[in-house]
ROZANU-867503 format. One record per residue (C-alpha): residue in three letters; x, y, z. Coordinates in Angstrom, 3 decimals, m for minus. Layout:
// residues N
<r><torvex>ala</torvex><X>X</X><Y>Y</Y><Z>Z</Z></r>
...
// end
This chain:
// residues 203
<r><torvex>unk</torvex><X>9.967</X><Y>m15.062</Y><Z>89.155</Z></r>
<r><torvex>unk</torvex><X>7.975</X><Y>m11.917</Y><Z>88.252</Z></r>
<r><torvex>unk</torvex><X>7.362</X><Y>m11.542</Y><Z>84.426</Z></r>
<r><torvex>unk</torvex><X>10.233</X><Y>m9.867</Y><Z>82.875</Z></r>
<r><torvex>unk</torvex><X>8.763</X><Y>m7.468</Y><Z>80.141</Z></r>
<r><torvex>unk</torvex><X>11.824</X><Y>m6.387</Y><Z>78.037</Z></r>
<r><torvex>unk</torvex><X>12.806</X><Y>m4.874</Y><Z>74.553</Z></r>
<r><torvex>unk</torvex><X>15.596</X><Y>m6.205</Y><Z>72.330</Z></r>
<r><torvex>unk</torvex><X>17.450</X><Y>m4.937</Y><Z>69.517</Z></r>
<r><torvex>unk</torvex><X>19.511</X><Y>m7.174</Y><Z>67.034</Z></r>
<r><torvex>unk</torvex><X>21.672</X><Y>m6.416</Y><Z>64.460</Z></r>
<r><torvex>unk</torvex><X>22.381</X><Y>m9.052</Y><Z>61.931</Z></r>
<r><torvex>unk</torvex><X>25.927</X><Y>m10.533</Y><Z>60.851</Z></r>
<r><torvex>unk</torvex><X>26.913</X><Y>m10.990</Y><Z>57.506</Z></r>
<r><torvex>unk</torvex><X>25.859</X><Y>m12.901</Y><Z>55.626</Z></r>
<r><torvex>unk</torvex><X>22.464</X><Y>m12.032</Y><Z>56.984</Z></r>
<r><torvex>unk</torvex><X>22.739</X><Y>m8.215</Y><Z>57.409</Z></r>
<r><torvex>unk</torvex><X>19.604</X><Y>m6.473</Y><Z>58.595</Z></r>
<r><torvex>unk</torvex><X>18.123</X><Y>m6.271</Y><Z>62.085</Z></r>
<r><torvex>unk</torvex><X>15.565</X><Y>m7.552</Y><Z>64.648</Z></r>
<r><torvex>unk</torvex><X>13.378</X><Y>m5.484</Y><Z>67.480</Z></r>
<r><torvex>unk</torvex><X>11.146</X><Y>m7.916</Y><Z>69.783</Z></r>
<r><torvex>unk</torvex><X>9.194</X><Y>m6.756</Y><Z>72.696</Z></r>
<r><torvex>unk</torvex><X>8.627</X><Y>m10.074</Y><Z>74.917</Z></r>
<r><torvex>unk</torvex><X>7.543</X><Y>m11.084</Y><Z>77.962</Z></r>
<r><torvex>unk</torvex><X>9.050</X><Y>m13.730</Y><Z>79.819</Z></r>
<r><torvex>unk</torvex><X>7.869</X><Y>m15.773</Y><Z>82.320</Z></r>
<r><torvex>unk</torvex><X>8.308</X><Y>m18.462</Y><Z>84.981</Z></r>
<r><torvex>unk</torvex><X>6.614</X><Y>m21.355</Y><Z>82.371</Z></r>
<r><torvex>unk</torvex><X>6.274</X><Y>m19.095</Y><Z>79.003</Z></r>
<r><torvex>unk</torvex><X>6.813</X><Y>m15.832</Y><Z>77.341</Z></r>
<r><torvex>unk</torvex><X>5.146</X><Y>m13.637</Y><Z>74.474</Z></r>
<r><torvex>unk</torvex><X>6.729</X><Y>m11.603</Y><Z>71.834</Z></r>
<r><torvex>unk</torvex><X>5.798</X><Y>m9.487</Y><Z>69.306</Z></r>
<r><torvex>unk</torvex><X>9.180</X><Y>m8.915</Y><Z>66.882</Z></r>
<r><torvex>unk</torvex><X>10.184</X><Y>m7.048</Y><Z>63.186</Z></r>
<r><torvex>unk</torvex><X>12.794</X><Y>m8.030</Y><Z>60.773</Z></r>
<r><torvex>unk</torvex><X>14.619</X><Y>m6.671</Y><Z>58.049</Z></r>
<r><torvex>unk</torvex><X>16.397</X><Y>m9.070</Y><Z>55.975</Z></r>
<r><torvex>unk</torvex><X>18.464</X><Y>m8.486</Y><Z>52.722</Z></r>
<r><torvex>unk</torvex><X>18.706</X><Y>m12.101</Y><Z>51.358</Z></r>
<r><torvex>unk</torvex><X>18.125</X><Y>m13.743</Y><Z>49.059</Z></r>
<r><torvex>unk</torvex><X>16.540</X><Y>m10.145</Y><Z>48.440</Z></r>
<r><torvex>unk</torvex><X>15.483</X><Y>m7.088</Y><Z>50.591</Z></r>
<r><torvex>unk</torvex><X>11.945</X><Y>m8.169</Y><Z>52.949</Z></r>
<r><torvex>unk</torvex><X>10.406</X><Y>m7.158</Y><Z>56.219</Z></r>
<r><torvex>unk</torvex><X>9.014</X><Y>m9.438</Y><Z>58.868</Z></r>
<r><torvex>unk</torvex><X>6.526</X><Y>m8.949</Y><Z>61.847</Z></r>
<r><torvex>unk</torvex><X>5.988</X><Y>m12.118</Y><Z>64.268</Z></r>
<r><torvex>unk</torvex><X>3.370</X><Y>m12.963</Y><Z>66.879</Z></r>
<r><torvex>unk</torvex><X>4.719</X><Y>m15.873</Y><Z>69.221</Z></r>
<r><torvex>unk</torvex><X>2.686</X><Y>m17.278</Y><Z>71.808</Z></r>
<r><torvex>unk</torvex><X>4.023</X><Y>m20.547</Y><Z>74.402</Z></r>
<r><torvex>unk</torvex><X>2.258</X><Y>m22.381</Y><Z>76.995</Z></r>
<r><torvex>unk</torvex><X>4.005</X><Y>m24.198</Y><Z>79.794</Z></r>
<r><torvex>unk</torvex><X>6.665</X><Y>m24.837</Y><Z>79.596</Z></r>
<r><torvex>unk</torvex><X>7.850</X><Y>m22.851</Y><Z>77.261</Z></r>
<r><torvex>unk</torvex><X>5.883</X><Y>m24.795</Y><Z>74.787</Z></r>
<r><torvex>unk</torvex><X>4.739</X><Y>m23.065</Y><Z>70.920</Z></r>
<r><torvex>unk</torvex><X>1.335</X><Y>m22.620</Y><Z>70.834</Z></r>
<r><torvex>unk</torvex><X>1.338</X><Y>m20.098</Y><Z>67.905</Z></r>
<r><torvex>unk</torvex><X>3.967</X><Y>m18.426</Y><Z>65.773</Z></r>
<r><torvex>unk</torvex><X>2.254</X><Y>m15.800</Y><Z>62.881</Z></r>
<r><torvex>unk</torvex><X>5.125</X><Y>m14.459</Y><Z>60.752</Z></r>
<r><torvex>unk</torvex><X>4.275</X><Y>m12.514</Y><Z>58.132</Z></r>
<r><torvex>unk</torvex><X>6.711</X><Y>m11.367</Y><Z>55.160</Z></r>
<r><torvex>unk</torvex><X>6.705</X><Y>m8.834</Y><Z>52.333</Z></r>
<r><torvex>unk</torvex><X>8.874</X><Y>m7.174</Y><Z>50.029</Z></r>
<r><torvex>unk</torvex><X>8.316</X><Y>m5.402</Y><Z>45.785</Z></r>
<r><torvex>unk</torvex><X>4.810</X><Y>m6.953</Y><Z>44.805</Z></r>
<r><torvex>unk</torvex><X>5.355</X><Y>m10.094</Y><Z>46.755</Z></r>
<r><torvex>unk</torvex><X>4.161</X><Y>m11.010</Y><Z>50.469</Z></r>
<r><torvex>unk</torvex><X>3.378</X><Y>m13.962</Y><Z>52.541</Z></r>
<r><torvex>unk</torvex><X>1.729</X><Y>m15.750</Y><Z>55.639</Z></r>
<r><torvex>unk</torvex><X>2.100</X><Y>m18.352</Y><Z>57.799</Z></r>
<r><torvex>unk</torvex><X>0.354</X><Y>m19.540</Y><Z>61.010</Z></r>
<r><torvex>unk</torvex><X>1.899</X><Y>m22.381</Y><Z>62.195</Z></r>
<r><torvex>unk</torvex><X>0.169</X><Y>m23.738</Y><Z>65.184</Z></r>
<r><torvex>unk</torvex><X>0.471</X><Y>m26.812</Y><Z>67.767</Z></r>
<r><torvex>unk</torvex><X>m1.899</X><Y>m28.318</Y><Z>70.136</Z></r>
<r><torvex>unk</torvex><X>m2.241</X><Y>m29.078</Y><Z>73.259</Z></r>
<r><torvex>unk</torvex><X>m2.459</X><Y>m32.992</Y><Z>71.941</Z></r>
<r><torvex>unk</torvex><X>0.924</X><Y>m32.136</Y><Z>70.372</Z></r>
<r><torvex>unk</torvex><X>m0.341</X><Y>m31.817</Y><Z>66.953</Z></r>
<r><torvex>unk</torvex><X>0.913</X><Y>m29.414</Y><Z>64.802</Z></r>
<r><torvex>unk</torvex><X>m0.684</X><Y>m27.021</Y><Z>61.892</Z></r>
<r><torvex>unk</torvex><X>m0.585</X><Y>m24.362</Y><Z>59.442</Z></r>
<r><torvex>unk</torvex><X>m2.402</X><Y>m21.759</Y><Z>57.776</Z></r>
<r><torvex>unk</torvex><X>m0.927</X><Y>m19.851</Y><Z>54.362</Z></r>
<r><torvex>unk</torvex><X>m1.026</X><Y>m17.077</Y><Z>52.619</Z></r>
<r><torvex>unk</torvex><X>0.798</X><Y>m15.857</Y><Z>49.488</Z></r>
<r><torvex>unk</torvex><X>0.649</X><Y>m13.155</Y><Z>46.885</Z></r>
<r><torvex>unk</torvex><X>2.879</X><Y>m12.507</Y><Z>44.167</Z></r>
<r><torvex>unk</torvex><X>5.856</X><Y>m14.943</Y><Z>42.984</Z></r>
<r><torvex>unk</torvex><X>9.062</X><Y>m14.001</Y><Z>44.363</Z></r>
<r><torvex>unk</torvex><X>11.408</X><Y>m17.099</Y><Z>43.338</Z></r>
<r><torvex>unk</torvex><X>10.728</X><Y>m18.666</Y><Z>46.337</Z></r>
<r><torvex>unk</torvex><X>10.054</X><Y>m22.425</Y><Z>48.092</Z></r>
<r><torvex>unk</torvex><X>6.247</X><Y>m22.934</Y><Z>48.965</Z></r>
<r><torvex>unk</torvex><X>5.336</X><Y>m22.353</Y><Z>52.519</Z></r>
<r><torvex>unk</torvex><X>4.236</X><Y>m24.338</Y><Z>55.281</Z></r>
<r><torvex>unk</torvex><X>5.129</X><Y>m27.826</Y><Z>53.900</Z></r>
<r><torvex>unk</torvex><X>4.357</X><Y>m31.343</Y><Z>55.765</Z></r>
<r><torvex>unk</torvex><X>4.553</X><Y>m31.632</Y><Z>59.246</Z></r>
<r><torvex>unk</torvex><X>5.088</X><Y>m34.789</Y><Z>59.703</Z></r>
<r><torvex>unk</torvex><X>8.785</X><Y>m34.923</Y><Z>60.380</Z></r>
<r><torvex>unk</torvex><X>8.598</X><Y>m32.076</Y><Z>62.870</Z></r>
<r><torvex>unk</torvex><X>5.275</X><Y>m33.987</Y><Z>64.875</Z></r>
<r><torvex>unk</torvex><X>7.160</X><Y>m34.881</Y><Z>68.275</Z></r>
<r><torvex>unk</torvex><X>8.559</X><Y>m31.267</Y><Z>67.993</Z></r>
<r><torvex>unk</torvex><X>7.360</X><Y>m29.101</Y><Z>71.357</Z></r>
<r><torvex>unk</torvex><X>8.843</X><Y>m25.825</Y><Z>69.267</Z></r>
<r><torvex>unk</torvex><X>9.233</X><Y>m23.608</Y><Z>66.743</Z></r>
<r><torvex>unk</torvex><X>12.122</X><Y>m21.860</Y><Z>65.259</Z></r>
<r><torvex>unk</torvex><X>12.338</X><Y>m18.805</Y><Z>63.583</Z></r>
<r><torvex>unk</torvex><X>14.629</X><Y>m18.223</Y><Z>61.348</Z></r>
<r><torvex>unk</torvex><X>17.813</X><Y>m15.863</Y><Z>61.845</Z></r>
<r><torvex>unk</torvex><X>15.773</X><Y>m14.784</Y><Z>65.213</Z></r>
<r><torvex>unk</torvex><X>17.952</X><Y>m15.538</Y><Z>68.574</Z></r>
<r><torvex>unk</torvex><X>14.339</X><Y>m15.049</Y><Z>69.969</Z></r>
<r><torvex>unk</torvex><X>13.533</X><Y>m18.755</Y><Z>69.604</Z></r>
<r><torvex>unk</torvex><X>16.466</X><Y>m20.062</Y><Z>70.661</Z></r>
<r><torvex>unk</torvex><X>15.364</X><Y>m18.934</Y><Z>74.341</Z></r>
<r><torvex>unk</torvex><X>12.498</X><Y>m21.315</Y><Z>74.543</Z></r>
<r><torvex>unk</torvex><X>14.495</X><Y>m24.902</Y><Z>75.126</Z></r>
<r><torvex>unk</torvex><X>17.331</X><Y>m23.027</Y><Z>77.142</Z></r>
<r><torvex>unk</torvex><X>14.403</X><Y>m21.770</Y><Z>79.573</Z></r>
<r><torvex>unk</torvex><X>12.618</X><Y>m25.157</Y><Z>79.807</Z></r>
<r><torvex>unk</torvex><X>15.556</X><Y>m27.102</Y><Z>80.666</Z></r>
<r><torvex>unk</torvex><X>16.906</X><Y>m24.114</Y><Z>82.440</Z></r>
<r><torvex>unk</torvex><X>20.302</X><Y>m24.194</Y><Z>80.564</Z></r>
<r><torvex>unk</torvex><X>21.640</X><Y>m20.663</Y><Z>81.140</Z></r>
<r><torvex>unk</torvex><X>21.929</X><Y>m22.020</Y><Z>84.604</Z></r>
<r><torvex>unk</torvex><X>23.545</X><Y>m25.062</Y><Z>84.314</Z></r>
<r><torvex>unk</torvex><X>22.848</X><Y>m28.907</Y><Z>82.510</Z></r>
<r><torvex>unk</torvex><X>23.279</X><Y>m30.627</Y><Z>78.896</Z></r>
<r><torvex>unk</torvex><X>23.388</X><Y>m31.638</Y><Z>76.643</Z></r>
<r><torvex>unk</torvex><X>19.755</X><Y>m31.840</Y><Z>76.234</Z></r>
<r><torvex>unk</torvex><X>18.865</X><Y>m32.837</Y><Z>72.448</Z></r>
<r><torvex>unk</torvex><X>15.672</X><Y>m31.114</Y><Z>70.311</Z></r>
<r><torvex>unk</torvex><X>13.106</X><Y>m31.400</Y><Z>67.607</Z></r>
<r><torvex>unk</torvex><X>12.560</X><Y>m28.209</Y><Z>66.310</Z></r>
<r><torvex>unk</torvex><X>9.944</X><Y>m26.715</Y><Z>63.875</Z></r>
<r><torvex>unk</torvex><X>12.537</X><Y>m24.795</Y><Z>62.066</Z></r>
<r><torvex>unk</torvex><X>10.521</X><Y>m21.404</Y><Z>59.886</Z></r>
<r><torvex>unk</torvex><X>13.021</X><Y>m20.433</Y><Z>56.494</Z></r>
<r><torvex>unk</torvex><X>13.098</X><Y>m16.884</Y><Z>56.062</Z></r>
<r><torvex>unk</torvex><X>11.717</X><Y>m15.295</Y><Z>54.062</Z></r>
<r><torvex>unk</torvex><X>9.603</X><Y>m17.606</Y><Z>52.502</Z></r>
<r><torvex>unk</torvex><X>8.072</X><Y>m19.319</Y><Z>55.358</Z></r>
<r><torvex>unk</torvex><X>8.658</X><Y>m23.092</Y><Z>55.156</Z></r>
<r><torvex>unk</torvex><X>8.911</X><Y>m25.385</Y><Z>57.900</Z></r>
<r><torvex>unk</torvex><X>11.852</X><Y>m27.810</Y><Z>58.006</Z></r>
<r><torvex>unk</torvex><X>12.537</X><Y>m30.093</Y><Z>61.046</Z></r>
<r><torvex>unk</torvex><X>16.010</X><Y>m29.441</Y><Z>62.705</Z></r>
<r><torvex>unk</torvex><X>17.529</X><Y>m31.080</Y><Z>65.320</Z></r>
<r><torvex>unk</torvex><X>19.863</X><Y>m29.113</Y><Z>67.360</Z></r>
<r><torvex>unk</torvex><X>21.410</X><Y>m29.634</Y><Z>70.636</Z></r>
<r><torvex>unk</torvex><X>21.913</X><Y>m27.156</Y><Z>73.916</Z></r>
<r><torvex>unk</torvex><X>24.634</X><Y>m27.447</Y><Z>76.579</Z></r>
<r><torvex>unk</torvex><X>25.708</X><Y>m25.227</Y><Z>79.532</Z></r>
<r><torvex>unk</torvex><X>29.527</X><Y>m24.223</Y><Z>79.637</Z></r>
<r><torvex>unk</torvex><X>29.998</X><Y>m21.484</Y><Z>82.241</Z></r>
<r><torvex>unk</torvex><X>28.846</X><Y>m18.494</Y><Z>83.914</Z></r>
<r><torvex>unk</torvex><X>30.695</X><Y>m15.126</Y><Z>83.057</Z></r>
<r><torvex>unk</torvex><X>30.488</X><Y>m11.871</Y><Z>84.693</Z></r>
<r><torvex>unk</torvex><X>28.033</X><Y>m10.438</Y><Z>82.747</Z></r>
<r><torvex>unk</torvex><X>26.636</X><Y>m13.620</Y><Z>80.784</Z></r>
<r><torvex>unk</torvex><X>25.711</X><Y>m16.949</Y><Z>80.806</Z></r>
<r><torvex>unk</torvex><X>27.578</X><Y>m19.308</Y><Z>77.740</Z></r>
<r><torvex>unk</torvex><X>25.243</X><Y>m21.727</Y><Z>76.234</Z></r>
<r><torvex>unk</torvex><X>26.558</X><Y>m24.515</Y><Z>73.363</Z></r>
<r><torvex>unk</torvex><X>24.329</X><Y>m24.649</Y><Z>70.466</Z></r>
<r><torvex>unk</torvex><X>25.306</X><Y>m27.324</Y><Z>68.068</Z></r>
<r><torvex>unk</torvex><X>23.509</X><Y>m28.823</Y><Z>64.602</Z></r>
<r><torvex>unk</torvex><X>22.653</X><Y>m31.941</Y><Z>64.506</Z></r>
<r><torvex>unk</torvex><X>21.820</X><Y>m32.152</Y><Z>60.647</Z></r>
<r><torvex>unk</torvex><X>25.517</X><Y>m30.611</Y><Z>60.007</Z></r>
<r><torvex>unk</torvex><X>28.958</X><Y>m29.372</Y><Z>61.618</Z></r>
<r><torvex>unk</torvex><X>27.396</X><Y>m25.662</Y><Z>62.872</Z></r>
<r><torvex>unk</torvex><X>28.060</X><Y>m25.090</Y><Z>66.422</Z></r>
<r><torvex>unk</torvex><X>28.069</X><Y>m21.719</Y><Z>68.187</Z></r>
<r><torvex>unk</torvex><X>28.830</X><Y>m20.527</Y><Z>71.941</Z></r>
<r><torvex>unk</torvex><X>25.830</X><Y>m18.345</Y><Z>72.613</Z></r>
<r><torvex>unk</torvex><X>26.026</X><Y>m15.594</Y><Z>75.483</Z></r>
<r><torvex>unk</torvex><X>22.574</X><Y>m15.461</Y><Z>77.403</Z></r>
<r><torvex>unk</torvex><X>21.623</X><Y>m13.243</Y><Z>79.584</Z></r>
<r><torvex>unk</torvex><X>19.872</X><Y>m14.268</Y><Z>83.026</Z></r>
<r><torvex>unk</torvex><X>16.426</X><Y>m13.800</Y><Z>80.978</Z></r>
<r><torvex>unk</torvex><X>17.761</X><Y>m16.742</Y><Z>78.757</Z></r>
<r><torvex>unk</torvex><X>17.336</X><Y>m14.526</Y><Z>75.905</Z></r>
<r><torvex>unk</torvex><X>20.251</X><Y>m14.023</Y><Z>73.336</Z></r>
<r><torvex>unk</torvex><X>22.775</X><Y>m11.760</Y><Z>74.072</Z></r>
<r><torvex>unk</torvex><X>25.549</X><Y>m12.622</Y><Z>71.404</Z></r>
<r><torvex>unk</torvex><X>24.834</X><Y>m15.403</Y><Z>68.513</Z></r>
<r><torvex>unk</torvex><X>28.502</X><Y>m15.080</Y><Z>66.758</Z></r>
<r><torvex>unk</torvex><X>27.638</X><Y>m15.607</Y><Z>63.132</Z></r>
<r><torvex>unk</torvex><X>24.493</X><Y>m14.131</Y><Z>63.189</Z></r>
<r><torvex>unk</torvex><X>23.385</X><Y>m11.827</Y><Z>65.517</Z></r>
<r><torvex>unk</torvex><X>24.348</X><Y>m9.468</Y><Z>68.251</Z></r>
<r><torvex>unk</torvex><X>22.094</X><Y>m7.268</Y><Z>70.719</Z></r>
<r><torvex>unk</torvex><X>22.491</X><Y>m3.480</Y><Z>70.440</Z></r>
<r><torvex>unk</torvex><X>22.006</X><Y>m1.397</Y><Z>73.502</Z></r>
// end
């Protein structure tokens, strides 16, 4: 496949109104994305993000970066190539916030990250396992980044193919901390085209 260079737009759902522009690369084994965010909750912030995957569609950096009245933060949350993950923080001001970063050690088998209220991320196990073509369920360990104040959580989530539309591919996402599921609509990138309850591409 040649390398599909693309820009996305996202506008965010309630309860999570604000909106999302990424311009990524995607690959046959990885992709690269640069993204912004504007969030309103728990109050208003912007985000910029720097993702970077090796094959397959493996994290080998995320850089968010957050900021909103007299408050911003940083984290650079990194993995391996022995599988290891770590971080790098920054913070200034005290918005009444959790800590970032956090310990890694319940997200160590974890091959990726998460961001946050960003159908970006979701494309990286649908494109390793090839899901927006057919398969599943296929269970994950995911290094899930809380917006906006940039702590990693583990989350286990789970991705199965239901069926090919016209104009989309549906993928199952479902929790597997809690009773969330959601029938995403991919597009043949494997990037997000409709995440009901959260997000839904413009243009």
């Amino acid at each position: 496949m040649t390398d599909a260079h693309v820009v996305r737009v996202w506008s965010k759902e309630e309860p999570f109104l604000g909106a999302e522009l990424v311009d990524v690369t995607v690959g046959d084994s990885g992709l690269s994305a640069q993204g912004s965010a504007i969030g309103t909750s728990p109050f208003p912030y912007h985000l910029q993000y720097d993702l970077t995957t090796v094959e397959p569609f493996v994290t080998s950096v995320l850089e968010v970066r957050t900021e909103g009245k007299d408050w911003s933060r940083r984290l650079e949350l990194r993995r391996a190539p022995d599988g290891s993950w770590s971080f790098e923080v920054e913070s200034e001001g005290a918005p009444d916030l959790p800590v970032s970063g956090g310990n890694l050690e319940p997200v160590a088998e974890a091959l990726d990250c998460d961001l946050g209220l960003s159908p970006l991320t979701n494309s990286m196990p649908i494109l390793r396992h090839r899901l927006h073509e057919g398969g599943g369920p296929v269970d994950f360990l995911m290094a899930w980044v809380s917006v906006p104040d940039l702590a990693v959580h583990p989350s286990r989530q789970r991705y199965t193919f239901l069926r090919r539309e016209q104009d989309a591919r549906i993928v199952r996402y479902e929790s597997r901390g809690g009773d969330f599921v959601a029938d995403l609509r991919v597009d043949d990138e494997g990037l997000v085209i409709d995440y009901p309850r959260l997000a839904r591409r413009i243009g």
